[in-house]
C-alpha positions as CSV (number, residue, x, y, z in Angstrom):
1,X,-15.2,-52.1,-7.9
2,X,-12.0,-52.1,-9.6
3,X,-11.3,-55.7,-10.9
4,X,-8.0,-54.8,-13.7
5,X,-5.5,-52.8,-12.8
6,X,-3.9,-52.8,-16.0
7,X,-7.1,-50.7,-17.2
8,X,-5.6,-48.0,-19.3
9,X,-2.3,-47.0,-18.2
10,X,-3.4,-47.1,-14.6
11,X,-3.9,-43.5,-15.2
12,X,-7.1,-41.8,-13.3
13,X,-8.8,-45.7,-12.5
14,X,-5.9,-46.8,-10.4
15,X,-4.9,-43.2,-8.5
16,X,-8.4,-42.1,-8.2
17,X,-11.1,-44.5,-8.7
18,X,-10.6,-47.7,-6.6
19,X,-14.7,-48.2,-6.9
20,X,-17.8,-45.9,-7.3
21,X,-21.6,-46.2,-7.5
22,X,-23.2,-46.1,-11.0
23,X,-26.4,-47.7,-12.3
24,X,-25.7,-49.2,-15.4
25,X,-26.1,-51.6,-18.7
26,X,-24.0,-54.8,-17.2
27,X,-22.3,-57.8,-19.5
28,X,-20.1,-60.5,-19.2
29,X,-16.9,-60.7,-20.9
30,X,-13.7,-62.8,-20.6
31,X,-11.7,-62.2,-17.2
32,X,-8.7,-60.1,-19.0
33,X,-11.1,-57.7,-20.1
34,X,-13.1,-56.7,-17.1
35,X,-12.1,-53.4,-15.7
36,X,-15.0,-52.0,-13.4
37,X,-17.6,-54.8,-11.9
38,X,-20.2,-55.5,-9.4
39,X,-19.7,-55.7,-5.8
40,X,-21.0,-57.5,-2.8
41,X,-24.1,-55.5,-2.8
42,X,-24.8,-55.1,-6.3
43,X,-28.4,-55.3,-7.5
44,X,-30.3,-55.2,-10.6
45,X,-33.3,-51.8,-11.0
46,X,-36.3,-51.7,-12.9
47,X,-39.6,-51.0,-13.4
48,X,-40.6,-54.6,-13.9
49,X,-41.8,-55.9,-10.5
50,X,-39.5,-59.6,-11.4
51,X,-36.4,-58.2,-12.6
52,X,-36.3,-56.2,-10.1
53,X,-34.0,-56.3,-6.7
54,X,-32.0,-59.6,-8.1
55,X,-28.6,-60.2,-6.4
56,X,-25.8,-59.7,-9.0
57,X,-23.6,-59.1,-6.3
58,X,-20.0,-60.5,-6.8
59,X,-19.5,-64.2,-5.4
60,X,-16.0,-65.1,-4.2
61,X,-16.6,-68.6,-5.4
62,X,-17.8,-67.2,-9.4
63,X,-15.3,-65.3,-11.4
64,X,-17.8,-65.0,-14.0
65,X,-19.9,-61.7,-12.9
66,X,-21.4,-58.8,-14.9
67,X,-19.1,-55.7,-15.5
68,X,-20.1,-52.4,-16.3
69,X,-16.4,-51.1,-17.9
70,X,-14.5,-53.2,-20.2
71,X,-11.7,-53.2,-22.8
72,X,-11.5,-55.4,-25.5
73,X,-8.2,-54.9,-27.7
74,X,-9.0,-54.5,-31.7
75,X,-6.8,-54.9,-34.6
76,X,-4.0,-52.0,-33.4
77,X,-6.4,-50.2,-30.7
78,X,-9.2,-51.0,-28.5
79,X,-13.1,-50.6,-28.0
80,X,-13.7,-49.2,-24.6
81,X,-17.3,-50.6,-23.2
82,X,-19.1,-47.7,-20.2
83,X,-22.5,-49.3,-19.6
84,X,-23.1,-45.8,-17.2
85,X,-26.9,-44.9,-18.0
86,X,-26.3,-41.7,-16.0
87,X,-23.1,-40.1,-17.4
88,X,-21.4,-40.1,-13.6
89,X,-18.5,-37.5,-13.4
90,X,-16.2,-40.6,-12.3
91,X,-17.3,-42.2,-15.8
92,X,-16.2,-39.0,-17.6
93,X,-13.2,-39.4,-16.2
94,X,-12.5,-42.6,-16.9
95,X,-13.6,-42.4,-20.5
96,X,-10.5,-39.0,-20.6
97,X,-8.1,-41.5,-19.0
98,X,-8.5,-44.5,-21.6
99,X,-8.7,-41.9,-24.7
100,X,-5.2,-40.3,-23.0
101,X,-3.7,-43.6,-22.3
102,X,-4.4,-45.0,-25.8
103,X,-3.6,-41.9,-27.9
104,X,-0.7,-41.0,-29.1
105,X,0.8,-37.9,-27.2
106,X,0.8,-35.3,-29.9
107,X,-1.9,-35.3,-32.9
108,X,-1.1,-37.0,-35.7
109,X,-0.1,-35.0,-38.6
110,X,-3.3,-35.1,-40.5
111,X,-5.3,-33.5,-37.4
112,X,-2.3,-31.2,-36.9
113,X,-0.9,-29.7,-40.0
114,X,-1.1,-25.9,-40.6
115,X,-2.2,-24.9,-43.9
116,X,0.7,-23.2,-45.7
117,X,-0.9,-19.6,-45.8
118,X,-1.2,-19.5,-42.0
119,X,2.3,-21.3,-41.6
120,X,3.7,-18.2,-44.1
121,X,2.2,-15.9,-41.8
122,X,3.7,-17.7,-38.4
123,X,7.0,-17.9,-39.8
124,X,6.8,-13.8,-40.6
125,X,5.6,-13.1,-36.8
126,X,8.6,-15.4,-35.5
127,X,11.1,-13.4,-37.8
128,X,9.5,-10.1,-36.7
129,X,9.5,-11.4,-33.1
130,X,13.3,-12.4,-33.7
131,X,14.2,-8.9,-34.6
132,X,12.5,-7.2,-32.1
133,X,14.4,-9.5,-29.6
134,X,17.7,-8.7,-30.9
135,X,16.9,-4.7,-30.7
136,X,15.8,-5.6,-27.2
137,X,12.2,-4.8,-27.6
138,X,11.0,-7.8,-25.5
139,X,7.7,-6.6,-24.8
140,X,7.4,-6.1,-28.6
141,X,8.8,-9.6,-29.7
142,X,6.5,-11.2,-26.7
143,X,3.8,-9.9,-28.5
144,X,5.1,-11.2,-31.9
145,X,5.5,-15.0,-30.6
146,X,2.2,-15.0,-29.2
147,X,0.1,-13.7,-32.2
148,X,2.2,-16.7,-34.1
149,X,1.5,-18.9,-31.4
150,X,-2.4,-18.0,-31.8
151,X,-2.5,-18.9,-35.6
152,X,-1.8,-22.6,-34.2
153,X,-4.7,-22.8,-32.2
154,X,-5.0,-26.0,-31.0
155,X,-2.8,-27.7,-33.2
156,X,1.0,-28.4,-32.4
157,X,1.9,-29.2,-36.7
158,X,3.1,-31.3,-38.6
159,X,6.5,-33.3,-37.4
160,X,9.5,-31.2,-38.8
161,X,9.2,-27.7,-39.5
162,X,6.2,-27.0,-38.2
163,X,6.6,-28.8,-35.0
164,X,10.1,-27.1,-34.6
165,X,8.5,-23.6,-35.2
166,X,5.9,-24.6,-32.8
167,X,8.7,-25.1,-29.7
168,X,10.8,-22.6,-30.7
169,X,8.1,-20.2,-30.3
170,X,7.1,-21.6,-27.1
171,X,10.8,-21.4,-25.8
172,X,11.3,-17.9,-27.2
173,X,8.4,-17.1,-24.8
174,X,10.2,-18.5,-21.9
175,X,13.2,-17.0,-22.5
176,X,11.7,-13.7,-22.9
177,X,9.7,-13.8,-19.4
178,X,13.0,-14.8,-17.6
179,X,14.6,-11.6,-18.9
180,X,11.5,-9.5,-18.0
181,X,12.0,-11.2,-14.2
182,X,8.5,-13.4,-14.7
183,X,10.2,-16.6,-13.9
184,X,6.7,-18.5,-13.3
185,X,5.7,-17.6,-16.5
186,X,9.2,-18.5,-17.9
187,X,9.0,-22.2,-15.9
188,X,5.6,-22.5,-17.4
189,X,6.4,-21.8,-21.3
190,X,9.5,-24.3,-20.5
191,X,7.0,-26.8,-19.3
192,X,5.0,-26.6,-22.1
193,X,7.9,-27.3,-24.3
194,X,9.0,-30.3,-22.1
195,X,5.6,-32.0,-22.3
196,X,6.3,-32.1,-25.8
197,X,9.9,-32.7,-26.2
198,X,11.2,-34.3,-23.0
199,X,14.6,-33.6,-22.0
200,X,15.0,-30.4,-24.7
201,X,18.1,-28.8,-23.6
202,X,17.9,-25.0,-23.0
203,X,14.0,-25.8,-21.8
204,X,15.0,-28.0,-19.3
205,X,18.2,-25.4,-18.4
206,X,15.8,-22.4,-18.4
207,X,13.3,-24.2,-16.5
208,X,15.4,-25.2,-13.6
209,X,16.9,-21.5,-14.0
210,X,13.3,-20.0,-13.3
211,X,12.4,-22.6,-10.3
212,X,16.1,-21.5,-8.6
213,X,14.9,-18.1,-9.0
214,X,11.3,-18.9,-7.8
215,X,12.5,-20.8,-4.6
216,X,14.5,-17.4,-3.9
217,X,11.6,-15.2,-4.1
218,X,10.0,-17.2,-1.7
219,X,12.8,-17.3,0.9
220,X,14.0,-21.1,-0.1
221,X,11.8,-23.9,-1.4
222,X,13.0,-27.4,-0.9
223,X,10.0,-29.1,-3.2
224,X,10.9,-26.5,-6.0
225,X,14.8,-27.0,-6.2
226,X,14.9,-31.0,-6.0
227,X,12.4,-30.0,-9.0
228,X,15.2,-27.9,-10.7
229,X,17.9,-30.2,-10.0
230,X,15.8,-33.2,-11.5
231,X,15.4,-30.3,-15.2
232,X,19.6,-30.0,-14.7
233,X,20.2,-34.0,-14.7
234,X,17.3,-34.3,-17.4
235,X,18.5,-32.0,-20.1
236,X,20.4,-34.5,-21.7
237,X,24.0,-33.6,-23.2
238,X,24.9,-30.5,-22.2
239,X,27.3,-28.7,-25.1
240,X,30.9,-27.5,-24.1
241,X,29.6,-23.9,-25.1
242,X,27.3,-24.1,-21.6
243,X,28.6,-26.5,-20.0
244,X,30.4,-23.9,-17.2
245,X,27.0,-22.3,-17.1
246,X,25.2,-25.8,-16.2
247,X,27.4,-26.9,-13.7
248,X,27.7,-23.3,-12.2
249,X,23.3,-23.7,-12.0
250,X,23.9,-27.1,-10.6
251,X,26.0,-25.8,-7.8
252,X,24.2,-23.5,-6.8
253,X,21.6,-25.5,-6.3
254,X,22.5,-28.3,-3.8
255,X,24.5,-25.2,-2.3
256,X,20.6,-24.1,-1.5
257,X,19.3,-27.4,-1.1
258,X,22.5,-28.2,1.3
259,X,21.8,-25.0,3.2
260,X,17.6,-25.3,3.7
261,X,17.6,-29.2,4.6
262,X,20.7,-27.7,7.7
263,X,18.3,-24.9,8.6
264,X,14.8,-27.5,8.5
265,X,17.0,-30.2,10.4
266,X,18.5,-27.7,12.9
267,X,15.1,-25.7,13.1
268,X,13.3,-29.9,13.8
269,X,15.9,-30.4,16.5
270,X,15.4,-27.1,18.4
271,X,11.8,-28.0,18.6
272,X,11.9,-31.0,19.8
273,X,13.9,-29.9,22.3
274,X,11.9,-27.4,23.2
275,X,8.9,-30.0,23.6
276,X,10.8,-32.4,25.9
277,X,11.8,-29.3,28.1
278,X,7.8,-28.8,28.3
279,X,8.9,-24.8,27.8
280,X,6.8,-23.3,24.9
């Protein structure tokens, strides 16, 4: 059962896992590190005929019961305790959601520097890629970026130029798929921009540029335009050299979004009436 909500960030354990079955290595620890405990008809297993079938279960009247997930905060992180004997899928994913919740979002530098020979080499795909673009080879430069993109593996480099080389790339790639008309490949190069810069301007512009296109492909999503709006009013500062084109994009928007909630209201209304009239 879970006991603290505060385990992790509330990540996976507290929209997922309100409780699951697991046999497992129980202890006691103090009450603000208890995450995952017994319940009402916990009991103990083993091959020893009198240590087995004992009631741990969880007494309303005793805060002090045996736990089989637990935190316990050290120096400037944390030990995470999963007495799980079995390896339970719901354990595994409880084990991703602490490590994500107590990990910084990007790799530190040490675990994500380039070496400068491959970094030499990236920069000479980009700069390829970059004049490829400007002759209007895009299928050429998309080619480019993602041969530079594959010398960083998994590894986003170091803070500065690295890093920057890193989203450029990826927002080279978007910007190049919106040109060739792939505008869910464009949103998802954006995205992965986004989850590592939030609010970077022409990602969060393109990105809402490629879902306004997407929700006219497929005759008018509602779900996808609030989702391009929300990239418009997220993209931070917008410079005076785009700000016409922003607020053009905005408008246009709540144009569509004005014009699909009229049609979904008026489409709601005929139905019902069409239901009290009892003719289908």
């Amino acid at each position: 059962r879970n006991i603290n909500y505060s385990f992790g960030n509330g990540n996976l354990s507290r929209r997922v896992i309100k409780g699951y079955s697991a046999k497992g290595t129980s202890m006691r620890v103090p009450k603000h590190e208890r995450c995952f405990g017994v319940d009402e008809d916990s009991r103990t297993q083993s091959l020893v005929p009198d240590m087995a079938g004992r009631d741990v279960s969880e007494k309303s009247e005793d805060g002090n019961y045996d736990v089989i997930v637990a935190i316990h905060d050290y120096g400037k992180g944390a030990i995470a305790y999963f007495g799980d004997v079995n390896a339970e899928e719901q354990t595994i994913w409880l084990c991703a959601a602490f490590c994500e919740s107590r990990s910084a979002k990007l790799p530190i530098d040490c675990f994500a520097k380039i070496d400068d020979q491959s970094f030499t080499e990236i920069l000479k795909l980009k700069e390829d890629g970059n004049n490829a673009f400007k002759h209007g080879e895009l299928q050429q430069a998309l080619i480019l970026y993602q041969s530079a993109l594959d010398r960083f593996g998994q590894k986003f480099g170091t803070n500065g130029p690295q890093r920057d080389c890193y989203i450029a790339l990826l927002s080279n790639m978007s910007l190049i798929h919106y040109k060739k008309g792939d505008y869910l490949q464009s949103e998802t190069y954006a995205t992965k921009v986004l989850d590592i810069e939030w609010g970077h301007e022409k990602c969060s512009y393109r990105r809402a540029m490629a879902r306004y296109k997407i929700s006219q492909t497929m005759g008018g999503d509602l779900v996808v335009l609030r989702k391009a709006k929300k990239d418009v009013l997220n993209g931070g500062k917008t410079p005076p050299s785009t700000l016409n084109a922003t607020r053009k994009l905005m408008f246009q928007i709540n144009d569509e979004i004005k014009r699909l909630e009229k049609k979904q209201q008026k489409h709601f209304s005929s139905g019902f009436e069409t239901a009290m009239s009892g003719k289908f």
